[in-house]
TIKEVO-814140 format. One record per residue (C-alpha): residue number from 1; residue in one letter; chain; x, y, z. Coordinates in steps of 0.1 Angstrom, whole numbers, plus 5000, padded with zeros to 4 digits. Example, Ala and Ser with C-alpha at 12.3 -4.5 7.8 and 13.67 -1.06 7.14 Angstrom:
BEGIN
@resi->1	resn->A	chain->A	u->5123	v->4955	w->5078 $
@resi->2	resn->S	chain->A	u->5137	v->4989	w->5071 $
end
This chain:
BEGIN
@resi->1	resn->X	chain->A	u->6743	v->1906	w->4715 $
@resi->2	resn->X	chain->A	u->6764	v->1938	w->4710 $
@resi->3	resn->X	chain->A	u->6743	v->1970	w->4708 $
@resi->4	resn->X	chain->A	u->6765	v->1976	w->4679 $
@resi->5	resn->X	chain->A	u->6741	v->1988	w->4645 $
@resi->6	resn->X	chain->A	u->6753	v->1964	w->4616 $
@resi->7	resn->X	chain->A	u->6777	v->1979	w->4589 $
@resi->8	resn->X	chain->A	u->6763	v->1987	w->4554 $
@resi->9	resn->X	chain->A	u->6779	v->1976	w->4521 $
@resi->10	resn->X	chain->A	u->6790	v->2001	w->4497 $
@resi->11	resn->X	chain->A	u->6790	v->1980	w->4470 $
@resi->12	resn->X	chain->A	u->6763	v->1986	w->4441 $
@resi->13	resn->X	chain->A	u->6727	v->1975	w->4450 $
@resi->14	resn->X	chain->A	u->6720	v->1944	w->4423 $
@resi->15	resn->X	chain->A	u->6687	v->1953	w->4402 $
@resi->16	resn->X	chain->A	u->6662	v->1926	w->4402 $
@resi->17	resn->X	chain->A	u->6664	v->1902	w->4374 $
@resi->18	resn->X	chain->A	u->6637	v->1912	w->4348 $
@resi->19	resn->X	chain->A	u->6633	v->1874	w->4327 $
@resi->20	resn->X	chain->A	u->6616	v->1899	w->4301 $
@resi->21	resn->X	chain->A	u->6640	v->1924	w->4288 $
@resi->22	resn->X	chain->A	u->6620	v->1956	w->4296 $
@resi->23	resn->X	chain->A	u->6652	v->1982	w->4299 $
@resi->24	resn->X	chain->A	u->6647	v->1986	w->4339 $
@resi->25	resn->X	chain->A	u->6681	v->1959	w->4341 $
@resi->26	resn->X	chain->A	u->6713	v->1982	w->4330 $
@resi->27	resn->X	chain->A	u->6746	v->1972	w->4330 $
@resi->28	resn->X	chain->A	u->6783	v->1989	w->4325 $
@resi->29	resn->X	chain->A	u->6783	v->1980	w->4288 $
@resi->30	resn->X	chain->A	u->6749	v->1991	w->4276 $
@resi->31	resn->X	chain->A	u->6748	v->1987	w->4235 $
@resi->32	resn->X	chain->A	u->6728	v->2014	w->4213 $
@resi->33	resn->X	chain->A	u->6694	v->1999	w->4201 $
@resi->34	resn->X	chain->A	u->6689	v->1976	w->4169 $
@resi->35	resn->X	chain->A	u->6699	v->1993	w->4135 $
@resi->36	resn->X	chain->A	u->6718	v->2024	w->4146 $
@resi->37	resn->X	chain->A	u->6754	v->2031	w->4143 $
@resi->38	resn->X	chain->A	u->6770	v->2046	w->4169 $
@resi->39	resn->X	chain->A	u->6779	v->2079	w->4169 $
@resi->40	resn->X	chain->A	u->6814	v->2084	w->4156 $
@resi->41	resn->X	chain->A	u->6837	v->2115	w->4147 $
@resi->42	resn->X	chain->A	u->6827	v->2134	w->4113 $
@resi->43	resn->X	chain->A	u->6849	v->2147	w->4091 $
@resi->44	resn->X	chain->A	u->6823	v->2164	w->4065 $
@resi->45	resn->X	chain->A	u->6812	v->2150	w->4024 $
@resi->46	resn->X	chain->A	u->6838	v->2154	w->3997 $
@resi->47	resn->X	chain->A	u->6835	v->2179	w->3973 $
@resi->48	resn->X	chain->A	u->6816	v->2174	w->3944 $
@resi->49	resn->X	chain->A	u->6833	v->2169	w->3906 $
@resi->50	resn->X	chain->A	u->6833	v->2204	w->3887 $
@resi->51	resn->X	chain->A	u->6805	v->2204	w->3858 $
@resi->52	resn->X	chain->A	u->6815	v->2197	w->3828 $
@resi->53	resn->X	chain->A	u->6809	v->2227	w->3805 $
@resi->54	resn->X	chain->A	u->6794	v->2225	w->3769 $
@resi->55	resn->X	chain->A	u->6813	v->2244	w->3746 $
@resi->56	resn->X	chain->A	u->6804	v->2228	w->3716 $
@resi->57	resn->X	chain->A	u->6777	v->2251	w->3704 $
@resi->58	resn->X	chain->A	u->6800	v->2281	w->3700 $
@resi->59	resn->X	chain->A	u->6829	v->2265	w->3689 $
@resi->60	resn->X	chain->A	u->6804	v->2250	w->3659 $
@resi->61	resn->X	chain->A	u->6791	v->2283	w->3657 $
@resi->62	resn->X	chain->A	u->6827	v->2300	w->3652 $
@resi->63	resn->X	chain->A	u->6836	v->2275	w->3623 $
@resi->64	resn->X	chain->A	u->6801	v->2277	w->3604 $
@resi->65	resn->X	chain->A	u->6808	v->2315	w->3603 $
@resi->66	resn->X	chain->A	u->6843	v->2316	w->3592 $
@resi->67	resn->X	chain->A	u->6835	v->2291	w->3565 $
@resi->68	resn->X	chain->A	u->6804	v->2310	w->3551 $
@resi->69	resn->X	chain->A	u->6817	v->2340	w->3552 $
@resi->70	resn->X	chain->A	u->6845	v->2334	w->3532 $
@resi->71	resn->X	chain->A	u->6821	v->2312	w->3508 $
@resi->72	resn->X	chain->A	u->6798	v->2340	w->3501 $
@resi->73	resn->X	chain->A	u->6825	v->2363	w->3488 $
@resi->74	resn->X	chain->A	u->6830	v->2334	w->3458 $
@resi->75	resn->X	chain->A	u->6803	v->2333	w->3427 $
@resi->76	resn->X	chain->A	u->6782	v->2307	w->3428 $
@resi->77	resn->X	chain->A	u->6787	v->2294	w->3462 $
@resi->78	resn->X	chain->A	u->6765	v->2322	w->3477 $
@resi->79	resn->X	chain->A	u->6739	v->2302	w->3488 $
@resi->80	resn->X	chain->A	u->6766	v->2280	w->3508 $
@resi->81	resn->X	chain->A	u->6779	v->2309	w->3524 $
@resi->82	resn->X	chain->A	u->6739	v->2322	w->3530 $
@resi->83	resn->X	chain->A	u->6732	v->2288	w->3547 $
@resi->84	resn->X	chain->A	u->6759	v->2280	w->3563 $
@resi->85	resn->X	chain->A	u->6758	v->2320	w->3579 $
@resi->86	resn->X	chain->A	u->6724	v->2313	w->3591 $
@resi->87	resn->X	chain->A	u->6734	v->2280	w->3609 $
@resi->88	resn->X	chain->A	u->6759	v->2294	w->3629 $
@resi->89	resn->X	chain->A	u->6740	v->2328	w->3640 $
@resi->90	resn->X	chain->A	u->6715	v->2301	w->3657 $
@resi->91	resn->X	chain->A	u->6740	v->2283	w->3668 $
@resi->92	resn->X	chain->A	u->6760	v->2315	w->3683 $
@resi->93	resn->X	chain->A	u->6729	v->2325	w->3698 $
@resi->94	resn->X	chain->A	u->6725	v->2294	w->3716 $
@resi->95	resn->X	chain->A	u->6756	v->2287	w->3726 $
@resi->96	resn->X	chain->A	u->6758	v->2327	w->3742 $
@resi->97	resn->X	chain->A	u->6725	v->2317	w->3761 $
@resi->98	resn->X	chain->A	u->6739	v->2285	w->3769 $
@resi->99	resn->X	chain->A	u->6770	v->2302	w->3787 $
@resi->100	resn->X	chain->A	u->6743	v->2328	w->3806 $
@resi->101	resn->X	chain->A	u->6735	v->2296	w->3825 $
@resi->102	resn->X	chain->A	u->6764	v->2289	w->3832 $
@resi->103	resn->X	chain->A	u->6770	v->2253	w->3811 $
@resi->104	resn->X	chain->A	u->6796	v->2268	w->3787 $
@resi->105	resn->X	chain->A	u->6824	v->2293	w->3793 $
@resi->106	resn->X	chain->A	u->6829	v->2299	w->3757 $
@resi->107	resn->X	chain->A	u->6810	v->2331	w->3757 $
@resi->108	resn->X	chain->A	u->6827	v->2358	w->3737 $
@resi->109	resn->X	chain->A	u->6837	v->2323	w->3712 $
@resi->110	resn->X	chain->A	u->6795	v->2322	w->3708 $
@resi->111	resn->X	chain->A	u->6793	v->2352	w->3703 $
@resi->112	resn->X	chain->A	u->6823	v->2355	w->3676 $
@resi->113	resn->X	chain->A	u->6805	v->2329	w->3658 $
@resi->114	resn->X	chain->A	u->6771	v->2345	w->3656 $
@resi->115	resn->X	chain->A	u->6787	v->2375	w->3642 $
@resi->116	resn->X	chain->A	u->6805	v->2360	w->3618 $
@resi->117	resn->X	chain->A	u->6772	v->2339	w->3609 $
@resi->118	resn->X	chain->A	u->6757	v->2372	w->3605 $
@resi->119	resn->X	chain->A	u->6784	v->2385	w->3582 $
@resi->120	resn->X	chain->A	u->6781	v->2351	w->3559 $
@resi->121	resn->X	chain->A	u->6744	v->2356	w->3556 $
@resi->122	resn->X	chain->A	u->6751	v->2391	w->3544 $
@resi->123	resn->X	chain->A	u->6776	v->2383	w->3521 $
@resi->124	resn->X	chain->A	u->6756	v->2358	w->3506 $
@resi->125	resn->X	chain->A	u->6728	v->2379	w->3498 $
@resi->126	resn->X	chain->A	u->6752	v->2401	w->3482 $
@resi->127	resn->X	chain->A	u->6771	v->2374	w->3464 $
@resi->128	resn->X	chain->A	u->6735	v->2362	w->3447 $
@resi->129	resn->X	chain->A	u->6728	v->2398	w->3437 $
@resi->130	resn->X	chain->A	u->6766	v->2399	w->3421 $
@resi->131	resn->X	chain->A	u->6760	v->2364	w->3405 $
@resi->132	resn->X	chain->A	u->6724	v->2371	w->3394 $
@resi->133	resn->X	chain->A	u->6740	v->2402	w->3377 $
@resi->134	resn->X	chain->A	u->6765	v->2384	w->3360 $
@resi->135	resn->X	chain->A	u->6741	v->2359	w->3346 $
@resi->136	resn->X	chain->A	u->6715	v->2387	w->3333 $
@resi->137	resn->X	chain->A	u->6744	v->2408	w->3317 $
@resi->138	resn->X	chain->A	u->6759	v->2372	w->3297 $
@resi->139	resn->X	chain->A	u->6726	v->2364	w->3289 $
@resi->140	resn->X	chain->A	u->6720	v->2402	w->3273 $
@resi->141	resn->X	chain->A	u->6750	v->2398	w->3258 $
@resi->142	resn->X	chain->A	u->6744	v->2364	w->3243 $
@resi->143	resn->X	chain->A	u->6709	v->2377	w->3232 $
@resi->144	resn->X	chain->A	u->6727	v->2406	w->3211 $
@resi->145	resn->X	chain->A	u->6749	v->2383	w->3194 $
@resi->146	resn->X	chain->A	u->6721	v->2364	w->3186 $
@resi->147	resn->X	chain->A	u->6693	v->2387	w->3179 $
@resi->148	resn->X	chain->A	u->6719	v->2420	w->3173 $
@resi->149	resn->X	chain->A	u->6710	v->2454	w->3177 $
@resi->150	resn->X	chain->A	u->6680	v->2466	w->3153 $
@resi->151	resn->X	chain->A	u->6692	v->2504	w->3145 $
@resi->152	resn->X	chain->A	u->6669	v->2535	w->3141 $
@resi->153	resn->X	chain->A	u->6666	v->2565	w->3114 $
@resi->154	resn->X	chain->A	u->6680	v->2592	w->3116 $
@resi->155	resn->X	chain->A	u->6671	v->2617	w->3088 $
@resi->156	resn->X	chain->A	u->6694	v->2634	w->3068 $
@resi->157	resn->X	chain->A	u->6698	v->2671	w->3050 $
@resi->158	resn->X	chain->A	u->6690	v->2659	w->3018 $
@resi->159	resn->X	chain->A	u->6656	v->2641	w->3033 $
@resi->160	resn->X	chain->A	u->6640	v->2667	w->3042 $
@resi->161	resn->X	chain->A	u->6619	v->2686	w->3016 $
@resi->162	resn->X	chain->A	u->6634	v->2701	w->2988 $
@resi->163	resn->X	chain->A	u->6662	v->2681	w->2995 $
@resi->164	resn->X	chain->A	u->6679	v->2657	w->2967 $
@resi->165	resn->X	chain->A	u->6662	v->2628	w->2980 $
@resi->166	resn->X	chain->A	u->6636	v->2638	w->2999 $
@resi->167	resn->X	chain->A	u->6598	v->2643	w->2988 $
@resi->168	resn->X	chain->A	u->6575	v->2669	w->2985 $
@resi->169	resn->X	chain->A	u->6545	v->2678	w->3006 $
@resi->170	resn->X	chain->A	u->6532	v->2659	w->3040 $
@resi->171	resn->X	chain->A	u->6558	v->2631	w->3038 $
@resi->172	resn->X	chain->A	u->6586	v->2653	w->3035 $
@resi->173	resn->X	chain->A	u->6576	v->2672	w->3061 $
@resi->174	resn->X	chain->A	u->6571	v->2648	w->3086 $
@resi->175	resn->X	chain->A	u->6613	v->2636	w->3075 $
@resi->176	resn->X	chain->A	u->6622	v->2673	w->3082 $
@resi->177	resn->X	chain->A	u->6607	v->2668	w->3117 $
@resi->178	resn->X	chain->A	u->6629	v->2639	w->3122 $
@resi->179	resn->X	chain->A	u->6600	v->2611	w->3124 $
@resi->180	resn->X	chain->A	u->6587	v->2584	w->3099 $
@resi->181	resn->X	chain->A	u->6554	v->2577	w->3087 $
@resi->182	resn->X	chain->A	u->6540	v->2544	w->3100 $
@resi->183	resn->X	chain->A	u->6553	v->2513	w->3077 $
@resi->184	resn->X	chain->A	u->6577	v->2542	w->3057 $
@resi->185	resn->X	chain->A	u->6618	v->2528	w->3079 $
@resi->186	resn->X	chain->A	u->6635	v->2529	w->3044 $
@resi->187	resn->X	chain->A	u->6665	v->2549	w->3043 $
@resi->188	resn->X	chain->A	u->6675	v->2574	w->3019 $
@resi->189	resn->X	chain->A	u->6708	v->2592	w->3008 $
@resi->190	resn->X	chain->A	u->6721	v->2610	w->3036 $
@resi->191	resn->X	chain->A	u->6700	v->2592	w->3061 $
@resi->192	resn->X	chain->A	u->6720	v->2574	w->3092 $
@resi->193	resn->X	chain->A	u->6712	v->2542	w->3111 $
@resi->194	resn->X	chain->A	u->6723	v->2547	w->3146 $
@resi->195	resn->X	chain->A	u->6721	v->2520	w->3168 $
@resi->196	resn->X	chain->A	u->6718	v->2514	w->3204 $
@resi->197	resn->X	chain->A	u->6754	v->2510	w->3215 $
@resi->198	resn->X	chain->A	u->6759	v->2546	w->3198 $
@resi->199	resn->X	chain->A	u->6772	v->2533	w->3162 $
@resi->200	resn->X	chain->A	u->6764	v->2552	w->3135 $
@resi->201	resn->X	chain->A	u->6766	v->2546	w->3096 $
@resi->202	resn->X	chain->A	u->6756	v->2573	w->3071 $
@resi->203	resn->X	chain->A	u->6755	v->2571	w->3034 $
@resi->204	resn->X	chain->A	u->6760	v->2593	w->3007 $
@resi->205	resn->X	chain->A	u->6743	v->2596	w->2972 $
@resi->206	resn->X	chain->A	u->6760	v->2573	w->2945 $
@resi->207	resn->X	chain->A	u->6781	v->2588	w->2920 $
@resi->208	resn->X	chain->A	u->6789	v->2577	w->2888 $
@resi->209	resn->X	chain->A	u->6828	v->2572	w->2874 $
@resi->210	resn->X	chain->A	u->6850	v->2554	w->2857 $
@resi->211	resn->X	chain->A	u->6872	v->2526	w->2868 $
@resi->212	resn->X	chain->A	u->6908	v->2524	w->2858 $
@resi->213	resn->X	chain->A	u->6916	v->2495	w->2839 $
@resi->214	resn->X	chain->A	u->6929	v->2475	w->2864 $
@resi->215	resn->X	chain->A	u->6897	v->2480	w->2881 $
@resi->216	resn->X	chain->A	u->6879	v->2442	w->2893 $
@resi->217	resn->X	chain->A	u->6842	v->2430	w->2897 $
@resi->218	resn->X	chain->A	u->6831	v->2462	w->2868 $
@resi->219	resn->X	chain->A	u->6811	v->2442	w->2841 $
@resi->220	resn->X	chain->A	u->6810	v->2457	w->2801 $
@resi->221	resn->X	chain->A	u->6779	v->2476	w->2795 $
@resi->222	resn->X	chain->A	u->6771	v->2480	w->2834 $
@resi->223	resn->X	chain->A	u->6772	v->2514	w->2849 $
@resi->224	resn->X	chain->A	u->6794	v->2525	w->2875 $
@resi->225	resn->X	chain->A	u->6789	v->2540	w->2910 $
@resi->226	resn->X	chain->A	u->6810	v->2550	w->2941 $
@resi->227	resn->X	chain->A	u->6791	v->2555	w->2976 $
@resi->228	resn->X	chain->A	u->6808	v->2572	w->3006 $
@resi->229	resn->X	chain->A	u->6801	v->2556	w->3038 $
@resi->230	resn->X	chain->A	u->6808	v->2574	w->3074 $
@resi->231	resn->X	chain->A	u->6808	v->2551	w->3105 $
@resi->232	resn->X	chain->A	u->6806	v->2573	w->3139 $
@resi->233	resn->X	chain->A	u->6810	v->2559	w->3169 $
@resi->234	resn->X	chain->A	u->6791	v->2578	w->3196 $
@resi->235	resn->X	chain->A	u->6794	v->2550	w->3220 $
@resi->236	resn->X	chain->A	u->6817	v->2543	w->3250 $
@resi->237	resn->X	chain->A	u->6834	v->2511	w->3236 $
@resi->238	resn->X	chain->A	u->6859	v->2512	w->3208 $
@resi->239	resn->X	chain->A	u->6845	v->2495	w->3172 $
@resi->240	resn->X	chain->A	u->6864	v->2470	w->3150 $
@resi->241	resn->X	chain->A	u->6852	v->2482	w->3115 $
@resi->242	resn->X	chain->A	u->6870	v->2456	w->3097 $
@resi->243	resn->X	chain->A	u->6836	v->2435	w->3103 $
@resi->244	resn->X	chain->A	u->6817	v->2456	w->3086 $
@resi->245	resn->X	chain->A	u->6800	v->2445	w->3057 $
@resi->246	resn->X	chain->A	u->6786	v->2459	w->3027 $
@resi->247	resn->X	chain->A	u->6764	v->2445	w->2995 $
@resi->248	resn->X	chain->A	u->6746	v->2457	w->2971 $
@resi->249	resn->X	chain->A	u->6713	v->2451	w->2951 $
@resi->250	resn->X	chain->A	u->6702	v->2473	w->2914 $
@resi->251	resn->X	chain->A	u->6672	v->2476	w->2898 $
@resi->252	resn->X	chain->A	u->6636	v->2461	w->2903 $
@resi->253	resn->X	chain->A	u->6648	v->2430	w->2892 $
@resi->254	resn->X	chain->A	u->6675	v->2431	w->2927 $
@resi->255	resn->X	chain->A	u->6702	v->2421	w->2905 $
@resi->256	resn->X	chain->A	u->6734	v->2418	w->2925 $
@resi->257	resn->X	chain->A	u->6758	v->2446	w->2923 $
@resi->258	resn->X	chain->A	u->6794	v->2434	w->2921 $
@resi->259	resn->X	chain->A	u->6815	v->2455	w->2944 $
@resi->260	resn->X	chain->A	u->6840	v->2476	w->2924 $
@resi->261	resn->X	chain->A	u->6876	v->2477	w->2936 $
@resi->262	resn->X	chain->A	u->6904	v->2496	w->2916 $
@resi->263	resn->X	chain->A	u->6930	v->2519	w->2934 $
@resi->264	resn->X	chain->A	u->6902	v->2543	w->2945 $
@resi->265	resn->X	chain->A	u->6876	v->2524	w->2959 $
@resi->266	resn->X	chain->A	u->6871	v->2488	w->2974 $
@resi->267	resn->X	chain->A	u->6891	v->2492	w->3002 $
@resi->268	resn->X	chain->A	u->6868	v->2496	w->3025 $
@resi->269	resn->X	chain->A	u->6874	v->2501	w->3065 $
@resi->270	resn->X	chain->A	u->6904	v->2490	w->3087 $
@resi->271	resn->X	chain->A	u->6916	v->2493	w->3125 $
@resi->272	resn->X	chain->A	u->6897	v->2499	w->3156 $
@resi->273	resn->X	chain->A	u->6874	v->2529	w->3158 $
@resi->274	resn->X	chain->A	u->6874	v->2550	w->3192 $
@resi->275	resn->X	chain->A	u->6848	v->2565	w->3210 $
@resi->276	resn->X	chain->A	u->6837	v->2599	w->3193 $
@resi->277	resn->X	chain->A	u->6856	v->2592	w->3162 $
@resi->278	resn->X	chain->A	u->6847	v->2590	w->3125 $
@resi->279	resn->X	chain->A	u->6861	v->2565	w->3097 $
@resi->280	resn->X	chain->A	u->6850	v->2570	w->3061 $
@resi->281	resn->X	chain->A	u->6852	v->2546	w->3032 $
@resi->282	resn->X	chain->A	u->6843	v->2548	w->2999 $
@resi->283	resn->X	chain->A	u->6827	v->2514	w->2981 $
@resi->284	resn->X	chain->A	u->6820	v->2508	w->2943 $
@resi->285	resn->X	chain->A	u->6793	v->2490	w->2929 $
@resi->286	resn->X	chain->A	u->6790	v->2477	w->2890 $
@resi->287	resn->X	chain->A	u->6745	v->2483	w->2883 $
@resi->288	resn->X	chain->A	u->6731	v->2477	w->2853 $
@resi->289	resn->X	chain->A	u->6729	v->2503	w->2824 $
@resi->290	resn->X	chain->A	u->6686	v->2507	w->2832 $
@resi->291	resn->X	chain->A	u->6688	v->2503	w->2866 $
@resi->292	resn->X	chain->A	u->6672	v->2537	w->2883 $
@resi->293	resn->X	chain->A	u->6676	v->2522	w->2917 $
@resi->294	resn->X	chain->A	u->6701	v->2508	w->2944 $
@resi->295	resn->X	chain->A	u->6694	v->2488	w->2978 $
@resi->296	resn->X	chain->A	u->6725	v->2494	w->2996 $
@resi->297	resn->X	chain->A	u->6727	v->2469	w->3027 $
@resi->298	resn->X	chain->A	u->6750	v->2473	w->3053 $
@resi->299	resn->X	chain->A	u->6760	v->2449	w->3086 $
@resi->300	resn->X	chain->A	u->6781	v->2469	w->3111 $
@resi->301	resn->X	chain->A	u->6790	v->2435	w->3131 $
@resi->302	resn->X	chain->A	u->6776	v->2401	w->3143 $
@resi->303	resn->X	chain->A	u->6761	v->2416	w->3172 $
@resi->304	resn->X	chain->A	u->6742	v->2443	w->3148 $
@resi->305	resn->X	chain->A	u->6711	v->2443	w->3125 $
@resi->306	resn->X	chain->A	u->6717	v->2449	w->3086 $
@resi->307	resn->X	chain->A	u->6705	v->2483	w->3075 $
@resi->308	resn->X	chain->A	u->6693	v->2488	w->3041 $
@resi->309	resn->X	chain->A	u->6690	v->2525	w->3024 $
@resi->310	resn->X	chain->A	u->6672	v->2529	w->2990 $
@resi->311	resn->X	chain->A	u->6690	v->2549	w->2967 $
@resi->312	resn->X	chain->A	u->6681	v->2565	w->2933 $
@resi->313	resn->X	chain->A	u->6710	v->2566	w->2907 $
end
């Protein structure tokens, strides 16, 4: 035998066999363990989709407005323009805090639409107060057509005492002071009925004369009598005096006095009086012969009371 030591191998020592799998056996081609994926290259997530924003509060909001603004400036739609203001300030509102948060980017549309909600609301309450006002006037005006004006006594110079109509002691003097006795509204001779809307009428004393022979409405064996009338109008709105109206009663009996007309009396008023202006007519009446007394009555218009003056002949 050589005294030669025996070469080793340099080839990889073999690992026992293991029959059971226990990980000490390892080979070239080792595989990652059950249910993971081997590690590959990344190349990070995809970016998300933008958020769709919700604009549909303040775009709402912006229409709402606009519509009730404009329908609280027309009568009788104020409660439209009221409601429909109020819907789109909430809605306005909403939508602004909806953009805070960042799920709308119609901000300053929001907020255009609360405004304008604000403006309808305001213009409904004004539009109700403008209707409501309309409604009370036509109603006041209807009610005068219907009911007219009821006109109050003024006393005249020849009321007072002394005067040609008037009478003596306590009753005169309470005429002189420009008042009436409770149940005593007659009118006398030179008394006026001035009425609310600043009409006035004043009478004269009756006169007697004689119509011409023309003359119309003068019965034989009556007596008769002229009367001046003055209609003033105090007021601010002119006065048609061609609706005036004027009849006549005599005697205790109230026998009808036929009106008189002959080329001096009987034509009674014409035309449009203006404010501060005076018209004066003068009216005949045909009474009997024993008549000592004359009810003059006298309608300025449709929309005003009769007034009724009790003179002596």
């Amino acid at each position: 035998m050589s005294g030669r030591a025996p070469l080793m191998s340099h080839s990889t020592p073999q690992q026992p066999y293991d029959p059971y799998g226990s990980g000490t056996q390892q080979t070239h081609g080792a595989q990652q363990p059950y249910g993971q994926q081997p590690a590959g290259p990344s190349f990070g997530q995809p970016p998300a989709p933008p958020r769709r924003m919700r604009n549909g509060l303040g775009t709402a909001a912006l229409v709402l407005g606009l519509i009730g603004a404009i329908s609280g400036l027309i009568p009788l739609l104020f409660w439209l323009g009221g409601t429909l203001g109020l819907i789109a300030l909430i809605l306005g509102l909403s939508g602004r805090a909806r953009a805070k948060r960042g799920e709308a980017d119609n901000r300053k549309v929001a907020l255009a639409g609360a405004l304008l909600g604000l403006v309808a609301m305001v213009a409904g309450v004004a539009g109700a107060v403008i209707t409501f006002k309309a409604v009370d006037d036509a109603v006041d005006d209807i009610d005068k057509i219907t009911t007219g004006q009821s006109a109050s006594k003024e006393p005249g110079a020849d009321s007072g005492p002394g005067g040609k109509d008037g009478a003596d002691g306590a009753d005169g003097k309470d005429k002189a002071k420009g008042t009436e006795k409770k149940g005593d509204s007659a009118l006398t001779a030179g008394d006026s009925a001035s009425y609310p809307d600043g009409l006035k009428v004043t009478t004269a004393k009756p006169q007697d004369f004689t119509p011409d022979e023309y003359a119309a409405g003068h019965a034989e064996g009556n007596k008769a009598y002229r009367i001046t009338i003055t209609v003033e109008n105090t007021g601010t709105k002119k006065f048609d005096t061609a609706l005036l109206m004027v009849e006549a009663r005599a005697g205790a009996e109230g026998v009808t006095a036929e009106q008189i007309f002959d080329g001096s009396v009987g034509n009674g008023f014409s035309g449009t009086l203006a404010p501060g202006k005076k018209a004066t007519a003068t009216f005949g009446f045909s009474a009997p012969g024993d008549a000592r007394d004359l009810t003059l009555e006298v309608t300025p218009g449709f929309d005003h009371d009769a007034s009724q003056w009790e003179l002596k002949l």
